[in-house]
C-alpha atoms as an extended CHARMM CRD file, in Angstrom:
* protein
*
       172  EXT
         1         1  UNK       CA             39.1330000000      167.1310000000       56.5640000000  PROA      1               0.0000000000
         2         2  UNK       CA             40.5170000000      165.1040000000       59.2510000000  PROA      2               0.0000000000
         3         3  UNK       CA             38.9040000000      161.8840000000       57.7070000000  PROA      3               0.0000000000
         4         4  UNK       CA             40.6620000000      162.7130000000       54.9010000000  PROA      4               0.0000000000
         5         5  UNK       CA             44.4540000000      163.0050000000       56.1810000000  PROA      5               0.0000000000
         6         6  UNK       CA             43.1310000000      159.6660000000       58.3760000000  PROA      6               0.0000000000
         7         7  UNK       CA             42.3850000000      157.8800000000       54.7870000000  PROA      7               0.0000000000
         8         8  UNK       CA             45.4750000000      159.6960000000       53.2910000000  PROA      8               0.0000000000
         9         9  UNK       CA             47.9160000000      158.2990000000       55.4620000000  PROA      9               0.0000000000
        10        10  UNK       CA             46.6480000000      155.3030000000       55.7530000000  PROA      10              0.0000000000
        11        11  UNK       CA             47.0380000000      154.3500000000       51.6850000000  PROA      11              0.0000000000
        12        12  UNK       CA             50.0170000000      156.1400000000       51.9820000000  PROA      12              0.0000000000
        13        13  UNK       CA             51.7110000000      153.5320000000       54.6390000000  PROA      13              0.0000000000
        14        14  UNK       CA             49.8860000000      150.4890000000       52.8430000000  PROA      14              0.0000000000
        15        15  UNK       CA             51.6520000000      151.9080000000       49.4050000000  PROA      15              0.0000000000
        16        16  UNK       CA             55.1590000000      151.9110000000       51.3280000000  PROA      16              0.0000000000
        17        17  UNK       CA             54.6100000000      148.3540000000       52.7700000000  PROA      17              0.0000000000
        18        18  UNK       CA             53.5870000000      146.6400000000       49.2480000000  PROA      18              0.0000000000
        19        19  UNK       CA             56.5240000000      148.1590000000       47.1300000000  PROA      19              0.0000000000
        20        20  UNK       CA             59.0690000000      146.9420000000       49.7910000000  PROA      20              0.0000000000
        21        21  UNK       CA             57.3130000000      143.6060000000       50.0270000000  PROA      21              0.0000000000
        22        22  UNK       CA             60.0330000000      140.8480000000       49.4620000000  PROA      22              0.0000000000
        23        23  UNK       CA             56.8760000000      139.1820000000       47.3880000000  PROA      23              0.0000000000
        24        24  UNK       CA             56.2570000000      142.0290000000       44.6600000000  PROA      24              0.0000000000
        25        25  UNK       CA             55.5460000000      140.1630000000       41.6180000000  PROA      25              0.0000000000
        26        26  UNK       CA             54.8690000000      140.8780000000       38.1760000000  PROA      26              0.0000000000
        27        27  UNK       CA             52.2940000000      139.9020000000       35.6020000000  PROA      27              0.0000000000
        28        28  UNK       CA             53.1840000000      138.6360000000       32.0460000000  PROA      28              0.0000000000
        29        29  UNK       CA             50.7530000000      138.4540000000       29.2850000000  PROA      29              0.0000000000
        30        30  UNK       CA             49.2020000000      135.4600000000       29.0430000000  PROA      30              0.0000000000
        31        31  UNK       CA             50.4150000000      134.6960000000       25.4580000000  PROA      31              0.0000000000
        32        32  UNK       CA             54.1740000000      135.5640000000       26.5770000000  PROA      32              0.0000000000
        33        33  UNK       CA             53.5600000000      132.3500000000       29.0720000000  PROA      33              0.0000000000
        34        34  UNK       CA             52.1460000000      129.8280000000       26.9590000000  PROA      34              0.0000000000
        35        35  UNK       CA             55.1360000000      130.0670000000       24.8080000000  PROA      35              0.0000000000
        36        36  UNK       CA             58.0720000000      129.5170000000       27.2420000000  PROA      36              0.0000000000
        37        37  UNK       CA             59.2070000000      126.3850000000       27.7640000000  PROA      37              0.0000000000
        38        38  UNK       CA             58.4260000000      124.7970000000       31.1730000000  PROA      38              0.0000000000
        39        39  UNK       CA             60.9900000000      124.9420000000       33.6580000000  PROA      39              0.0000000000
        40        40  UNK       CA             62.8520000000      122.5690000000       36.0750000000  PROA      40              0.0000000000
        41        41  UNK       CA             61.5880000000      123.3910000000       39.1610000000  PROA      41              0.0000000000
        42        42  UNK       CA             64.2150000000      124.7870000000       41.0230000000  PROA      42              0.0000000000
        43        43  UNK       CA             65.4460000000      123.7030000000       44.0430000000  PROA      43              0.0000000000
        44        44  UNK       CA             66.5100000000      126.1180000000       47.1150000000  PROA      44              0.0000000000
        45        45  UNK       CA             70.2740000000      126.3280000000       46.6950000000  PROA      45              0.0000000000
        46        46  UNK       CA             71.9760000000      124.5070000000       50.0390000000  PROA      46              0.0000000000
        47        47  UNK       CA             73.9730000000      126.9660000000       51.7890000000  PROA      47              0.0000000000
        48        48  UNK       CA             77.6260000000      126.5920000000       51.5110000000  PROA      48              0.0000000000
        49        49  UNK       CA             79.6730000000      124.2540000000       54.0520000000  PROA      49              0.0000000000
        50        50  UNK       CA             81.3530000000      126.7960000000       56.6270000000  PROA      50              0.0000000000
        51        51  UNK       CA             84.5280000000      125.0520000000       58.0990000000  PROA      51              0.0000000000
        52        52  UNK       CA             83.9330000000      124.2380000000       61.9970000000  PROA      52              0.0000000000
        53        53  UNK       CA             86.7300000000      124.7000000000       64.1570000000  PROA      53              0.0000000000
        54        54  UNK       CA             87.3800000000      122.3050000000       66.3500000000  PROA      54              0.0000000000
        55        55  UNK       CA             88.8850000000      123.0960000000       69.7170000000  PROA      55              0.0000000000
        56        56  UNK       CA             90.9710000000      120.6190000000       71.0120000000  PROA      56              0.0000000000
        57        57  UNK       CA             89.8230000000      119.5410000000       74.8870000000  PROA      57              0.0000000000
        58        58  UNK       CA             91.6420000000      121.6630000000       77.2040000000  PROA      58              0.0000000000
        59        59  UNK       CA             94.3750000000      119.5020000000       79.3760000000  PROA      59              0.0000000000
        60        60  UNK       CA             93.5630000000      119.9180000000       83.1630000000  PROA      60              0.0000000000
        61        61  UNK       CA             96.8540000000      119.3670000000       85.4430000000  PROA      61              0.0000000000
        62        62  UNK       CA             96.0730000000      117.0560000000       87.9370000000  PROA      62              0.0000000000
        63        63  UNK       CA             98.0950000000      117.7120000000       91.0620000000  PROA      63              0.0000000000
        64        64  UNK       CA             99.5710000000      114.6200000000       92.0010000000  PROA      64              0.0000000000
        65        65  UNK       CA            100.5140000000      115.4090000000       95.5280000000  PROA      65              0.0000000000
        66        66  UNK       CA             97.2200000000      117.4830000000       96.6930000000  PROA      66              0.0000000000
        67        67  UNK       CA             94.4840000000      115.6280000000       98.6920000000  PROA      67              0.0000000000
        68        68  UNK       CA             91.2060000000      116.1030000000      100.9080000000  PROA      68              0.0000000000
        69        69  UNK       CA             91.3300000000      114.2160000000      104.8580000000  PROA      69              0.0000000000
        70        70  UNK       CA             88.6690000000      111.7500000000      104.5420000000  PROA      70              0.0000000000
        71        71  UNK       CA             89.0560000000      110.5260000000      108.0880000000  PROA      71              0.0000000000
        72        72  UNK       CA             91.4830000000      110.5020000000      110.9420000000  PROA      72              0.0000000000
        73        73  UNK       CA             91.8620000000      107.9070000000      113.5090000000  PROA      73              0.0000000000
        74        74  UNK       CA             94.0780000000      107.6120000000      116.9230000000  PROA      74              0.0000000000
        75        75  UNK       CA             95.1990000000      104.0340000000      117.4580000000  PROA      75              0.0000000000
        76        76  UNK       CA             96.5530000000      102.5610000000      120.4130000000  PROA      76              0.0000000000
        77        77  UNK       CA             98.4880000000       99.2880000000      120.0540000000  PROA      77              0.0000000000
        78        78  UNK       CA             98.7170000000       97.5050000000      123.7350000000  PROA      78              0.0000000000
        79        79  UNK       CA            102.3890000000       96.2090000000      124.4610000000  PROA      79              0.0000000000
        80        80  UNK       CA            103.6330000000       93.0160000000      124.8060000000  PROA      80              0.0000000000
        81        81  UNK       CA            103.8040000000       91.2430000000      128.1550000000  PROA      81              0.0000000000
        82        82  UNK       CA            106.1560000000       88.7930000000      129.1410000000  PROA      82              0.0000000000
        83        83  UNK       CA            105.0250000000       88.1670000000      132.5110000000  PROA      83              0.0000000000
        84        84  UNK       CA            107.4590000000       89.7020000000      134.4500000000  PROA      84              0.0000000000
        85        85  UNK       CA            104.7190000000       92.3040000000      135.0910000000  PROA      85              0.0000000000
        86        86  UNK       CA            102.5170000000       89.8630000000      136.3050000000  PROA      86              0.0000000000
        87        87  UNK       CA            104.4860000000       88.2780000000      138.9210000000  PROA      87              0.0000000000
        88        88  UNK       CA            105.8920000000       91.2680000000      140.0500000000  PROA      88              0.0000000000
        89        89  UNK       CA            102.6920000000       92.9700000000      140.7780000000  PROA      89              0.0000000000
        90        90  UNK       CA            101.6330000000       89.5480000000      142.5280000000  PROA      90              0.0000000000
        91        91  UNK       CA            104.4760000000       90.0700000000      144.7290000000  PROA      91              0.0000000000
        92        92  UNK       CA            103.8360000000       93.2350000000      145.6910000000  PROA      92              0.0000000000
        93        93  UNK       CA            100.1810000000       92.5540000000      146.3460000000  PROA      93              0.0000000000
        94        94  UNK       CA            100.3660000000       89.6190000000      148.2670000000  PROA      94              0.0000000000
        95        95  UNK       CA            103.5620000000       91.2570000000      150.3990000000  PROA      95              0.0000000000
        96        96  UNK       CA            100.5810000000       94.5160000000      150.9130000000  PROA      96              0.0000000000
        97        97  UNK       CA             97.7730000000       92.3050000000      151.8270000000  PROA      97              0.0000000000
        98        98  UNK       CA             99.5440000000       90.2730000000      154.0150000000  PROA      98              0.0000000000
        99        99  UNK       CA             99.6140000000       93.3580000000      156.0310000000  PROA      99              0.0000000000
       100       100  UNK       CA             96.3290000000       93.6760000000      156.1900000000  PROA      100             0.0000000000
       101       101  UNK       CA             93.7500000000       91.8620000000      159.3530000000  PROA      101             0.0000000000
       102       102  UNK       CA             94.5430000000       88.8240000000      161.0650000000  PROA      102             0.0000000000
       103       103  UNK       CA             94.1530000000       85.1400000000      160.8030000000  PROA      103             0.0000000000
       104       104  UNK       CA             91.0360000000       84.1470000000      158.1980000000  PROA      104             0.0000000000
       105       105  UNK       CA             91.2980000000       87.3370000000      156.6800000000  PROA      105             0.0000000000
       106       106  UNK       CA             94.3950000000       87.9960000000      156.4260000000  PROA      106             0.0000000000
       107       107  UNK       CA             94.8220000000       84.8860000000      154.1350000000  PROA      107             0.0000000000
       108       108  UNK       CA             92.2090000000       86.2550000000      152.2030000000  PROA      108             0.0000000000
       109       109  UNK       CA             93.4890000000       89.8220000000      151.9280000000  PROA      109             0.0000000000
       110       110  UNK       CA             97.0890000000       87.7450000000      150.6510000000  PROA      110             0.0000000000
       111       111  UNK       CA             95.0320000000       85.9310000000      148.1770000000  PROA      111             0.0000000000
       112       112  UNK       CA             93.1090000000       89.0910000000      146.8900000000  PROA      112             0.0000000000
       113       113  UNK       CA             96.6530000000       91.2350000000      147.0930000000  PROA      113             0.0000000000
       114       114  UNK       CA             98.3160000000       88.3550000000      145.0250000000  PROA      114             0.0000000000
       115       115  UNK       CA             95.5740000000       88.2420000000      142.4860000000  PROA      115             0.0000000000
       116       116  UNK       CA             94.9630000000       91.9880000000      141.9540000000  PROA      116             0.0000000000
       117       117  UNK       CA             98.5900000000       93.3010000000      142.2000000000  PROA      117             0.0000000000
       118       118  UNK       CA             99.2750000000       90.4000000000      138.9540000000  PROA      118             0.0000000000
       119       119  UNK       CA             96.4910000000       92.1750000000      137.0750000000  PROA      119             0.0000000000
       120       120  UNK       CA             97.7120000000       95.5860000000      137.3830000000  PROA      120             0.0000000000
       121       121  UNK       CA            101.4210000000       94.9270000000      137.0800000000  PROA      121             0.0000000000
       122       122  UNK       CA            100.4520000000       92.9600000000      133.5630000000  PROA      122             0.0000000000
       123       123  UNK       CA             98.2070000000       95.8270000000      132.5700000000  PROA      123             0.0000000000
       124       124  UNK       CA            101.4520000000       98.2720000000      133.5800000000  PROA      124             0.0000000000
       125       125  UNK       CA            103.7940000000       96.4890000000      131.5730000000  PROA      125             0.0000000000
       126       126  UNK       CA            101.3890000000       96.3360000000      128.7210000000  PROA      126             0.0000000000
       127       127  UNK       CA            100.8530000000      100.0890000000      128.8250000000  PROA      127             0.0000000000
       128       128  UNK       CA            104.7500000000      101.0690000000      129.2860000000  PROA      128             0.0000000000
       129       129  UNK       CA            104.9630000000       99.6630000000      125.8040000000  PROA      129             0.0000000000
       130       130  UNK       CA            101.8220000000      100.9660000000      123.9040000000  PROA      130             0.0000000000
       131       131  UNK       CA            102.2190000000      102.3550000000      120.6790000000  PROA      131             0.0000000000
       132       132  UNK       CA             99.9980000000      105.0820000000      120.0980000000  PROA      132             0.0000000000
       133       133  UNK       CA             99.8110000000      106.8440000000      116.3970000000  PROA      133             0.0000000000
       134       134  UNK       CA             97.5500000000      108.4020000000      113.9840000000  PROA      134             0.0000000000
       135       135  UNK       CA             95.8290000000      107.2220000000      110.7570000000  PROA      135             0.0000000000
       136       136  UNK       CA             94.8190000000      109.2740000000      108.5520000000  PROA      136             0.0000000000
       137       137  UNK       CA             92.8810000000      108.5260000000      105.7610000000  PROA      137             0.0000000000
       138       138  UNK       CA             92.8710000000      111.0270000000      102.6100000000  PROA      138             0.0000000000
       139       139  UNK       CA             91.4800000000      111.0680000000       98.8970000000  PROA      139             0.0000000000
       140       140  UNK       CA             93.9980000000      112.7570000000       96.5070000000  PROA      140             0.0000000000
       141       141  UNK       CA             92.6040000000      114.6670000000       93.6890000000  PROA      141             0.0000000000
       142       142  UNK       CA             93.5590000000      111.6040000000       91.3390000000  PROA      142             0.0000000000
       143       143  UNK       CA             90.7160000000      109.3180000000       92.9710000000  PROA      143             0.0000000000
       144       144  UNK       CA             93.0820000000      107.0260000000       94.7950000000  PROA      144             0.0000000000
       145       145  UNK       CA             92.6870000000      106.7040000000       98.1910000000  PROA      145             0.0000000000
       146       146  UNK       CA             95.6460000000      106.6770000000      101.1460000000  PROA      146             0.0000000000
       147       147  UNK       CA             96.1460000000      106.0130000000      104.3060000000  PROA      147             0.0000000000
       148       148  UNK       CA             99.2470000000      107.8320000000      106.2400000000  PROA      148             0.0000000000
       149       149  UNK       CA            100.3480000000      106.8680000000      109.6220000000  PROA      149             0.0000000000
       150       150  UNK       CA            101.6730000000      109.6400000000      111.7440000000  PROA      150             0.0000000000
       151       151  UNK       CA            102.9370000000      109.4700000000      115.2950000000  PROA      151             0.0000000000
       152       152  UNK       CA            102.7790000000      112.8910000000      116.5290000000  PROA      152             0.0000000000
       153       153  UNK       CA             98.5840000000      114.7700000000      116.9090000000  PROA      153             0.0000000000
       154       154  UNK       CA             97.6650000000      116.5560000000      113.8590000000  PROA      154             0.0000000000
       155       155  UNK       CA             96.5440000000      120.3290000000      113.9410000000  PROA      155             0.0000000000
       156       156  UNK       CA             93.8340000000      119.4650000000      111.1320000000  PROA      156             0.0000000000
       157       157  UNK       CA             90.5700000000      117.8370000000      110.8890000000  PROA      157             0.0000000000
       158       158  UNK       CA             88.0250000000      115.8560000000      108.0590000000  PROA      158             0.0000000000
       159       159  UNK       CA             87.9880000000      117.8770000000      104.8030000000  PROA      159             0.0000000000
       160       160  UNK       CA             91.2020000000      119.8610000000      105.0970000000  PROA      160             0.0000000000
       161       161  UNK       CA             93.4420000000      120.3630000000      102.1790000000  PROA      161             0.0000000000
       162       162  UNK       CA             96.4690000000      118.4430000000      102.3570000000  PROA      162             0.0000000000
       163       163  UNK       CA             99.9320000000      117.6970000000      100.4670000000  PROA      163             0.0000000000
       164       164  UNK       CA            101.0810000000      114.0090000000      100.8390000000  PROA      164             0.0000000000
       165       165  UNK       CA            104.4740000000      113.2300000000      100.1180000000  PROA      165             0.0000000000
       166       166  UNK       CA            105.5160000000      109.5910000000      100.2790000000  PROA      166             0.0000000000
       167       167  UNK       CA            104.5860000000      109.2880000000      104.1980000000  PROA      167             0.0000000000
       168       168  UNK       CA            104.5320000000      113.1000000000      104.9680000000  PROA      168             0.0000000000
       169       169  UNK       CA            101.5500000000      115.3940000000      105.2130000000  PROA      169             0.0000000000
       170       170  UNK       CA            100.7820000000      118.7440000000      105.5350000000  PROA      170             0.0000000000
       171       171  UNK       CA             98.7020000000      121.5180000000      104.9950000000  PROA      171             0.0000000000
       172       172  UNK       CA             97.8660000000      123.3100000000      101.9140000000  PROA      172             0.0000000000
């Protein structure tokens, strides 16, 4: 009995699956074939055109003011000298060493007061009127690069965000 309801169900499913076959086909009588006329073949009918929307490109804003420190760099420009810091500090020195030993040496210690007192009263004028600034060098987002010259330290390093503004800067 239970091979039976096996063998029952099973022609039972295989009937379901061949009637909803997308295949099913019927027979004609041979006769009823022969006397048709022979057909074009047919050809698979191209499936309709569907418009295609086309999106246009979305517009990205490109903040002309925003930029990205690339590098910063303190400069110190030396100051003129004129001289007057030279012979001053030659002065000086030669007046101090003069002051110093007796005889031999004391012409010597003039000598080396003269010569070292010029040097450091050139390199004192020269540093009285040193420039010292900033660059800093920064890529805005529009690919051009900048550099901005500021005279004061800045509170930011590489890679901050900045907003440049003719020769202004500042954080985003």
């Amino acid at each position: 009995m239970r091979t039976f309801s096996k063998l029952t169900g099973s022609l039972l499913a295989l009937a379901i699956l061949a009637a909803c076959s997308p295949q099913a086909t019927t027979t004609a009588p041979a006769a009823a074939v022969a006397e048709q006329p022979a057909a074009a073949p047919q050809q698979a009918a191209a499936p309709a055109a569907t418009p295609v929307a086309t999106q246009a490109p979305a517009v990205v804003e490109i903040c002309r003011t925003c930029a990205t420190v690339v590098a910063i760099t303190p400069v110190v420009e030396g100051g003129q000298t004129t001289g007057v810091g030279a012979v001053i500090g030659g002065i000086v020195g030669g007046v101090a060493g003069n002051q110093v030993g007796g005889g031999s040496g004391q012409q010597i210690a003039t000598v080396a007061g003269v010569v070292g007192g010029a040097l450091l009263g050139n390199n004192i004028e020269r540093n009285r009127d040193a420039v010292s600034y900033t660059d800093i060098t920064v890529e805005m987002d529009t690919g051009e690069r900048q550099t901005i010259r500021v005279d004061t330290p800045v509170s930011f390093g590489v890679g901050a965000a900045v907003n440049v503004q003719g020769t202004s800067i500042s954080l985003r």
